[in-house]
N, C-alpha and C positions, 0 to 999 in steps of 0.2 A: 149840339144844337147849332141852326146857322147861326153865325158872325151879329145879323141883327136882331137876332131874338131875344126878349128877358127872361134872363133861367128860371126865374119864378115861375114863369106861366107855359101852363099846359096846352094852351087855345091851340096852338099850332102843330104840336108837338102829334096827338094821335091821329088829326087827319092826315097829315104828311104819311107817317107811320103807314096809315091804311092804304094811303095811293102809291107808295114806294113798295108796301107786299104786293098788291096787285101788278103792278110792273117789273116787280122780281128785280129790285134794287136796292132794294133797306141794305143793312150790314149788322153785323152783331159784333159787340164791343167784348173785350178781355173780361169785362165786368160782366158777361152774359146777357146782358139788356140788349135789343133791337133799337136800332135807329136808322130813320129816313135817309134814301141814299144821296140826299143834296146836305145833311149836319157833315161840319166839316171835326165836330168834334161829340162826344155821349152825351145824349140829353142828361147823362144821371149819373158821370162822374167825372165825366167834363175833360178824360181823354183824347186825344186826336184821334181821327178814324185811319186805324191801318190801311197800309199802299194793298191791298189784296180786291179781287174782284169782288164785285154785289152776289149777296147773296142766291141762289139757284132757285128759279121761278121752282114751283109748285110743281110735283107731277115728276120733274126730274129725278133720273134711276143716278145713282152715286154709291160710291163705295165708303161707307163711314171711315172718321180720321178721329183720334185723340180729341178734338174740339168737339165732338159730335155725340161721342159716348161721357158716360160719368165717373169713367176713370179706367188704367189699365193695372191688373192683377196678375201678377206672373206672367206678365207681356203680356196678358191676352184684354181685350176693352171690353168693357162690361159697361150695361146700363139697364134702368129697371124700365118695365113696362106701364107703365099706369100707377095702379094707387091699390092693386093687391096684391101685390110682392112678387110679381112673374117677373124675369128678369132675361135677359140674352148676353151670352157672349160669343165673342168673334172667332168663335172656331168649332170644327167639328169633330174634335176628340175631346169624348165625355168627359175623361177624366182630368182630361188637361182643365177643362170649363167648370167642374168640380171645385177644383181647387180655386180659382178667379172668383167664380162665384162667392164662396166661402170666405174669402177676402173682404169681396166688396159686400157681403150682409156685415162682418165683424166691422168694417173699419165704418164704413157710411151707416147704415143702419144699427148698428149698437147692437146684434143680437150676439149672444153666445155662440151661435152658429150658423149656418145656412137654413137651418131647419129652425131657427128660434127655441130650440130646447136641447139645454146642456147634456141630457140626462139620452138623447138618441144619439147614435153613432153616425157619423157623415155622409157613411156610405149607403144609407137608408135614404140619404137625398139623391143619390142616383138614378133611383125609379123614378123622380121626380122631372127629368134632365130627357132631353127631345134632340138628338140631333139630326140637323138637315141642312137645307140652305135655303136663301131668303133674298128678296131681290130688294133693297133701299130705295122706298122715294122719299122726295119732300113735303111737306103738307105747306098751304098756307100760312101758317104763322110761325115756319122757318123752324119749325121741327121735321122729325124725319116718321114713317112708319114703317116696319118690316115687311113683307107678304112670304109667307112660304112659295118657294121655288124648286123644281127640278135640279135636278146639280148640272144639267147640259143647259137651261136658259145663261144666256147673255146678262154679263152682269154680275150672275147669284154670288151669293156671299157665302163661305160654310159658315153657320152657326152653329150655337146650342141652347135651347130655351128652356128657361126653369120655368113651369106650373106651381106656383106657390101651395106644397098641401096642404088639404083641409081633415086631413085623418092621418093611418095608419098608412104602412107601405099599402099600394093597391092591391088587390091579384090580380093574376094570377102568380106577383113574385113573393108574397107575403111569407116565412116560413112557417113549416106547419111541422108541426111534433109528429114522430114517426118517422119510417123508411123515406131515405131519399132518391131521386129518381135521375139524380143528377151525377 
């Protein structure tokens, strides 16, 4: 907060916030909170604001860092997508992103697995597993979203994106009793 404000009060506190995202100057504190790029310290835990630049206006392509993602899994950075369990990590060897992934559901999300059920085998999340690559911008309120990209665009990132399932392996890789073809 600035130097003469009362940490009690808000009054000041989200219009600054809204005019400092619009000018691509807020900062994000160790605590993860956002604040106005004139607080010389966190509205909400009263830290000093790191020697680092203002946050990157909106629209800007970036290459995500450790601060960005919600954690890294066998060196690889992982973070979830939204709010129905699709999730990305930062490379594009399936099985390397397997394993990260598998990480970050057991350690952040509590599940028994990447698949949320003890009783299926891991490698049935595989089918589930997209790789490609994705080019990072910023949004507005200083979060970032991915776009899938070409692997020659400027920028792109390799990824590998989990589709959270909603059933059984898909087909065409489901197995099927009888002769195999493989």
């Amino acid at each position: 907060m600035a130097l003469d404000e009362d940490p009690t009060s808000t009054a000041t506190y989200w219009p600054s916030l809204a005019a400092s995202q619009v000018a691509g100057t807020y900062w994000r504190c160790v605590c993860r909170e956002f604040n106005p790029g004139d607080y010389d310290t966190c509205h909400f835990c009263q830290r000093p604001q790191p020697d680092t630049q203002p946050m990157q206006r909106p629209g800007t392509v970036f290459t995500p860092t450790p601060d960005d993602m919600e954690g890294a899994y066998g060196g690889v950075l992982v973070a979830s997508l939204g709010d129905d369990g699709d999730a990305i990590a930062l490379t594009g060897a399936k099985h390397t992103a397997l394993e990260a992934l598998d990480g970050y559901y057991r350690t952040v999300c509590r599940q028994p697995n990447l698949l949320d059920d003890a009783t299926r085998p891991l490698t049935d999340a595989y089918y589930f597993l997209d790789s490609g690559h994705a080019v990072f911008t910023r949004t507005g309120d200083g979060g970032w979203e991915a776009v899938p990209a070409a692997e020659d665009t400027v920028e792109a990132v390799a990824v590998t994106w989990f589709r959270n399932p909603s059933g059984p392996v898909p087909e065409p890789y489901a197995r099927q009793d009888g002769p195999h073809l493989w």
